[in-house]
BALUMRO-680962 format. One record per residue: residue number from 1; residue in one letter; x, y, z of N, C-alpha, C in turn. Coordinates in Angstrom, 1 decimal. Atoms other than C-alpha are relative to their C-alpha. Layout:
N
+-----+---+--------+--------+--------+--------+--------+--------+--------+--------+--------+
|   k | r |    n_x |    n_y |    n_z |   ca_x |   ca_y |   ca_z |    c_x |    c_y |    c_z |
+-----+---+--------+--------+--------+--------+--------+--------+--------+--------+--------+
| NUM | A |      X |      Y |      Z |      X |      Y |      Z |      X |      Y |      Z |
...
+-----+---+--------+--------+--------+--------+--------+--------+--------+--------+--------+
***
This chain:
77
+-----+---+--------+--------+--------+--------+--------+--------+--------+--------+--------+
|   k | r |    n_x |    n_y |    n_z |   ca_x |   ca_y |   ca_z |    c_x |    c_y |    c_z |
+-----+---+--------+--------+--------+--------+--------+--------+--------+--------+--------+
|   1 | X |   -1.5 |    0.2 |   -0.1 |  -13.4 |   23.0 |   10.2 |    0.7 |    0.5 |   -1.2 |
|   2 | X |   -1.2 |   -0.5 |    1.1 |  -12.5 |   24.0 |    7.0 |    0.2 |    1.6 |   -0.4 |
|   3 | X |    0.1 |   -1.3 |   -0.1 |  -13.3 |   27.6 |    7.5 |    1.0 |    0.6 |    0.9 |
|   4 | X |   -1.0 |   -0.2 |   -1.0 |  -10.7 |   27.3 |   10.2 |   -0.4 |    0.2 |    1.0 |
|   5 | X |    1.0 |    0.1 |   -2.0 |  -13.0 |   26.6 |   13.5 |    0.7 |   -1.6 |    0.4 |
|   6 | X |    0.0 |    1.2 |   -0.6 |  -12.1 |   24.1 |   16.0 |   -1.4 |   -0.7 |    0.4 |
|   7 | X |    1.0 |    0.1 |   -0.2 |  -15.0 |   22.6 |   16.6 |   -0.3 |   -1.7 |    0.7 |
|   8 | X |    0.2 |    0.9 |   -0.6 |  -16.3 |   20.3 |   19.7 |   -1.9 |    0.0 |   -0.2 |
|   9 | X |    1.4 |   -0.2 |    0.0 |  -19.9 |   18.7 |   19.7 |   -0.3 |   -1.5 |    0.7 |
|  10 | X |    0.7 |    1.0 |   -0.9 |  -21.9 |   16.4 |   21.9 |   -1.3 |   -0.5 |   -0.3 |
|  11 | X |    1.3 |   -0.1 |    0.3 |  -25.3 |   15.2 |   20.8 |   -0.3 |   -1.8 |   -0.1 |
|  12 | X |    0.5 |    0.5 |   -0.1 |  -27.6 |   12.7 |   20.9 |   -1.1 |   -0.6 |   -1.3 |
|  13 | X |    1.2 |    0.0 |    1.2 |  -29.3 |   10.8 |   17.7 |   -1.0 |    1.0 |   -0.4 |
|  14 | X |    1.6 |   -0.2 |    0.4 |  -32.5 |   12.4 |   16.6 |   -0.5 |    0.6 |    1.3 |
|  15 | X |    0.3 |   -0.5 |   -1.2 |  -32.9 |   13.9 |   20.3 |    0.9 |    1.2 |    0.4 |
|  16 | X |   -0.8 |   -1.5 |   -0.4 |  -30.3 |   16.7 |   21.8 |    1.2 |   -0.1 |   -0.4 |
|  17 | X |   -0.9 |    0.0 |    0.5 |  -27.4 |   18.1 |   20.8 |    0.9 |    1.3 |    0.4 |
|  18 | X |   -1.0 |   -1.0 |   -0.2 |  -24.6 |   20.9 |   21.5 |    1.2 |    0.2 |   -0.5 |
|  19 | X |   -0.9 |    0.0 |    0.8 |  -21.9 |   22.3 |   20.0 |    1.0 |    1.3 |    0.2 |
|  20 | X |   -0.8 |   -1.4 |    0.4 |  -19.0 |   25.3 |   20.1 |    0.8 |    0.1 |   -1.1 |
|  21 | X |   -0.9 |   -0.1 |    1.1 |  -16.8 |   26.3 |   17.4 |    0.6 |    1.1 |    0.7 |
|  22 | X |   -1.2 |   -0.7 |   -0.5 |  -13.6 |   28.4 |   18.1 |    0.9 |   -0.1 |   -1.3 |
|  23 | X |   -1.2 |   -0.4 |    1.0 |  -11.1 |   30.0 |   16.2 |    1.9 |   -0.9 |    0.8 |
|  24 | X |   -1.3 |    0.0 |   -0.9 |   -8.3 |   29.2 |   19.2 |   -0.7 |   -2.2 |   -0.2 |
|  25 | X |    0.0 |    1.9 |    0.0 |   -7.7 |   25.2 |   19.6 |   -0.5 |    0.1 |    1.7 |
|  26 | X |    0.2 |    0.2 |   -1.4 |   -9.4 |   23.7 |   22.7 |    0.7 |   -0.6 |    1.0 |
|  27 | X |   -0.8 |    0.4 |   -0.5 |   -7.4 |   23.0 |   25.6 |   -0.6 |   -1.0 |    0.8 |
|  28 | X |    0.6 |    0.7 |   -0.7 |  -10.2 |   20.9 |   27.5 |   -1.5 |   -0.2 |   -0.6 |
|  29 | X |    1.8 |    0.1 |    0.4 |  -13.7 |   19.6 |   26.1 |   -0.6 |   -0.9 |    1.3 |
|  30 | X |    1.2 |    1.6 |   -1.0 |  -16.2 |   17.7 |   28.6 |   -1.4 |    0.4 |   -0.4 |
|  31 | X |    1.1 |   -0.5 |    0.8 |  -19.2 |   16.9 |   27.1 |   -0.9 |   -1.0 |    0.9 |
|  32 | X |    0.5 |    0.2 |   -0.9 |  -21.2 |   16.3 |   29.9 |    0.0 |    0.8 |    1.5 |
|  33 | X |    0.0 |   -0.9 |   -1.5 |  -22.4 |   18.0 |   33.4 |    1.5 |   -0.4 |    0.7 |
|  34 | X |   -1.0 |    0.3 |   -0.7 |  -19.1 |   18.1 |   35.2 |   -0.8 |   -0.7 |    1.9 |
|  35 | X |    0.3 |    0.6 |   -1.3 |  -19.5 |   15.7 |   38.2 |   -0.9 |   -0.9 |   -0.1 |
|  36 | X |    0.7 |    1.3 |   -0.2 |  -21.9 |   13.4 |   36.8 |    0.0 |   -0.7 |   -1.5 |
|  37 | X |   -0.6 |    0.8 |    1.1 |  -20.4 |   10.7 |   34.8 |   -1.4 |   -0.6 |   -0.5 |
|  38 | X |    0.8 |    0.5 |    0.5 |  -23.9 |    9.4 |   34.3 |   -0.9 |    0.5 |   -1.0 |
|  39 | X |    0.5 |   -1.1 |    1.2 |  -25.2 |   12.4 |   31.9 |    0.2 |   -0.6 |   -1.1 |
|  40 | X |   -0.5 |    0.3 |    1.3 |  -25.8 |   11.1 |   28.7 |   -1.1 |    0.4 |   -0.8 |
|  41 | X |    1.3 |   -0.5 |    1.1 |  -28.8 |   13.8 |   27.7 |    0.5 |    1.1 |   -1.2 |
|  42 | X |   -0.7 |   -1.1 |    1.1 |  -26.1 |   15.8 |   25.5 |   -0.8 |    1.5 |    0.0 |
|  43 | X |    0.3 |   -1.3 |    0.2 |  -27.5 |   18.8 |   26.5 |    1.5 |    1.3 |    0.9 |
|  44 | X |   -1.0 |   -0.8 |   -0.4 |  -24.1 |   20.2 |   28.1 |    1.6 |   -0.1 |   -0.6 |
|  45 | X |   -1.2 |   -0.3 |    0.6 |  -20.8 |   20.8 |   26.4 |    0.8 |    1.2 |    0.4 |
|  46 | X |   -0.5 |   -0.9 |   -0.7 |  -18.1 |   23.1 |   28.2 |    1.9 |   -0.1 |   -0.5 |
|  47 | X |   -1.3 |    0.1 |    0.4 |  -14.6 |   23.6 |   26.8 |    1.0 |    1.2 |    0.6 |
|  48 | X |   -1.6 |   -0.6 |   -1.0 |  -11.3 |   25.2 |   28.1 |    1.0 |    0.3 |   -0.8 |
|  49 | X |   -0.8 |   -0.6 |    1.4 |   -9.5 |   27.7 |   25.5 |    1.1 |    1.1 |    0.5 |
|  50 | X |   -0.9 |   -0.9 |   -0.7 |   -6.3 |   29.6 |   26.1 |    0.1 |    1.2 |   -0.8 |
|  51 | X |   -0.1 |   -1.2 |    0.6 |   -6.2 |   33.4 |   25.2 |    1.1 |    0.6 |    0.1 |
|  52 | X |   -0.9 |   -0.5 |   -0.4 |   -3.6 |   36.0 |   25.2 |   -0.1 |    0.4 |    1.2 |
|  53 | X |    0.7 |   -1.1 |   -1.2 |   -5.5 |   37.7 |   28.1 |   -0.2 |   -1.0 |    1.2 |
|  54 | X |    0.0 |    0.7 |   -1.2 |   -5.4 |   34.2 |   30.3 |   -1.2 |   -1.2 |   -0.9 |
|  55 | X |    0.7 |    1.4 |    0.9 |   -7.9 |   31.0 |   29.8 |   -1.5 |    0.3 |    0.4 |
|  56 | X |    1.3 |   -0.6 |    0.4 |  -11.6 |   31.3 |   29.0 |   -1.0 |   -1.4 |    0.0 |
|  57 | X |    1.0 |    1.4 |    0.1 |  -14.3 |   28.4 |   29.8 |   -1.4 |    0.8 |   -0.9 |
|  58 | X |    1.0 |   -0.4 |    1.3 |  -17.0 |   28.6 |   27.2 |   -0.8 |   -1.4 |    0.6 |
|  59 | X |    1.5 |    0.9 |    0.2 |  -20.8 |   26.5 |   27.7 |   -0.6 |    0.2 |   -0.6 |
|  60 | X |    0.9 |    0.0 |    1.2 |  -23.0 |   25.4 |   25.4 |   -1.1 |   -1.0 |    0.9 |
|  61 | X |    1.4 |    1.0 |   -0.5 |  -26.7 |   24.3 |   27.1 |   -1.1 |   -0.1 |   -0.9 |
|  62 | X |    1.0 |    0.0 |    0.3 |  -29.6 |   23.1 |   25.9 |   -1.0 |   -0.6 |    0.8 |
|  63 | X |    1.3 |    0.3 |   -1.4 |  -32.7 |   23.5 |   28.3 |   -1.4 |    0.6 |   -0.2 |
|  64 | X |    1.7 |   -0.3 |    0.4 |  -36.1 |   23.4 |   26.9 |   -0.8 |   -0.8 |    0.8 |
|  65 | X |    1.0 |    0.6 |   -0.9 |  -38.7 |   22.4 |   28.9 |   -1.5 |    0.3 |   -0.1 |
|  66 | X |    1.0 |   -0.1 |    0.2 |  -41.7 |   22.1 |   27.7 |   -1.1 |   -0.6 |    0.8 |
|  67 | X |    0.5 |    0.9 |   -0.8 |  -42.9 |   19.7 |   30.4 |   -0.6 |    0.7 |    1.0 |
|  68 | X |    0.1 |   -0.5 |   -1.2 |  -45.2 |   20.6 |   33.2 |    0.9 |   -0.5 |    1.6 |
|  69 | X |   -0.9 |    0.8 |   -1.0 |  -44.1 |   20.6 |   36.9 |   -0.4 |   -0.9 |    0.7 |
|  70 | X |    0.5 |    1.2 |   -0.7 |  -45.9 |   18.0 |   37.9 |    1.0 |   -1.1 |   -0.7 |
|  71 | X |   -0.5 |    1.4 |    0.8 |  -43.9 |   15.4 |   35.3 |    1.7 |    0.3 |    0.7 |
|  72 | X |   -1.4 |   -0.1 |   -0.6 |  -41.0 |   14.9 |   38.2 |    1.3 |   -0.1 |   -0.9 |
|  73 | X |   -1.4 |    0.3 |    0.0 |  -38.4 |   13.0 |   36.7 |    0.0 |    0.9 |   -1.0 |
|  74 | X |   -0.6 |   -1.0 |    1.2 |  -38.1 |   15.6 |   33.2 |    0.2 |    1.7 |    0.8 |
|  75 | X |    0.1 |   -1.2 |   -0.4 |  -39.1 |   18.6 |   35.0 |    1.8 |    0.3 |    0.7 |
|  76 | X |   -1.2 |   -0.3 |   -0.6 |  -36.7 |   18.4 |   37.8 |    1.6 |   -0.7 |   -0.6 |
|  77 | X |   -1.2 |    0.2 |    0.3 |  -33.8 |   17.3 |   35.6 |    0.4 |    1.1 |   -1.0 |
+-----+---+--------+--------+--------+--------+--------+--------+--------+--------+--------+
***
């Protein structure tokens, strides 16, 4: 911020984390999967920035998966 970034971030202790920085101010952050209020693995951050040229959604994921696909519940989330 003091370099003159706006800067949204979503993260999780010692476990996941996300983040954008922008020059332009953000007109909308959700820091979480849109549509599921129950996300609380901070791996999604998605902000909503106005340009001259019209408005610009910006995402930030993190999706490592080091898990086999047998281990349902990590795999398939």
């Amino acid at each position: 911020e003091a370099l003159g970034y706006n800067v949204a971030v979503h993260g999780q202790k010692t476990f996941n984390g996300v983040a954008i920085l922008s020059k332009l101010p953000f007109d909308e952050v959700t820091p979480r999967l849109p549509g599921d209020p129950e996300d609380e693995h901070a791996r999604f951050l998605e902000a909503l920035v106005s340009t001259p040229q019209g408005a610009l959604r910006v995402a930030s994921i993190y999706l490592p998966n080091g898990n086999p696909v047998s281990q349902e519940n990590k795999y398939q989330f």
